[in-house]
C-alpha positions in Angstrom: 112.1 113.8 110.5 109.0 114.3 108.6 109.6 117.3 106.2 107.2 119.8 103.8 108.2 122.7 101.4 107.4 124.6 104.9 110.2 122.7 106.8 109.8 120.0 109.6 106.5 119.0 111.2 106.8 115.5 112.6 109.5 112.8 113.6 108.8 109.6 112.2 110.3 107.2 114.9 110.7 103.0 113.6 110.4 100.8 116.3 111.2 96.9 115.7 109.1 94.2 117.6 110.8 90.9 117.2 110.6 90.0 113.5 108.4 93.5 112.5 109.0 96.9 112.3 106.4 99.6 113.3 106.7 103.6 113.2 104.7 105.9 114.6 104.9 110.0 113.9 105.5 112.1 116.5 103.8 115.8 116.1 105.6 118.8 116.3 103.4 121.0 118.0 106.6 124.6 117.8 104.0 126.9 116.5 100.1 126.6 114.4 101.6 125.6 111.2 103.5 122.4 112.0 100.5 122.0 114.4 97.9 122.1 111.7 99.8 119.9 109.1 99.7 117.2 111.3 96.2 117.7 112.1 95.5 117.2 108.7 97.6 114.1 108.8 95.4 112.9 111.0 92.2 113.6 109.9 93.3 112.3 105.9 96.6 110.8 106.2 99.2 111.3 103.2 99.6 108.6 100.5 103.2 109.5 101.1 105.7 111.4 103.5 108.9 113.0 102.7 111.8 112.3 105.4 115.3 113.2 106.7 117.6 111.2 108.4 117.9 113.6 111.7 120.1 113.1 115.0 119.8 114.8 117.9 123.0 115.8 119.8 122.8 117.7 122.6 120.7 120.9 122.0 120.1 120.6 118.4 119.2 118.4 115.4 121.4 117.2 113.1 119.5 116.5 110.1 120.8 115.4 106.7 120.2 117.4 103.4 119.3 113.9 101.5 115.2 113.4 101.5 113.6 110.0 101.2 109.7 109.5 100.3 107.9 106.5 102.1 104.9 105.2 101.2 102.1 105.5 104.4 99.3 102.9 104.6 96.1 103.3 104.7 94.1 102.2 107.8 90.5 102.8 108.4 90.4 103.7 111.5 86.6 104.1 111.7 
């Protein structure tokens, strides 16, 4: 789970292809804020993203207190 000071406002999801790994954010679109960071992710994305290991069971998230930073690449996308 991608996480701010503000709380949550993406899922980072790692997806292995034969010999690679790939991950792709998914937006969390619960109200304007979480909406808008990732917006702004898209348009100038961050050198680096904060993360929790989070679970979901049942009808709620399990998500760890332990934060882990990851480096994002750059991709011109132009």
């Amino acid at each position: 789970m991608c996480v701010s000071s503000e709380g949550p406002w993406a899922i980072l999801v790692h997806i292995k292809t034969g010999d690679s790994a790939h991950a792709v954010i998914v937006p969390l679109f619960e109200d304007a804020e979480r909406a808008a960071k990732f917006l702004r992710f898209l348009e100038k994305p961050f050198p680096h993203i904060e993360t929790k290991l989070a679970r979901y069971e049942r009808d709620h998230w399990d998500v760890l207190q332990e934060s882990k930073v990851h480096k994002w690449p750059a991709a011109d996308l132009s």
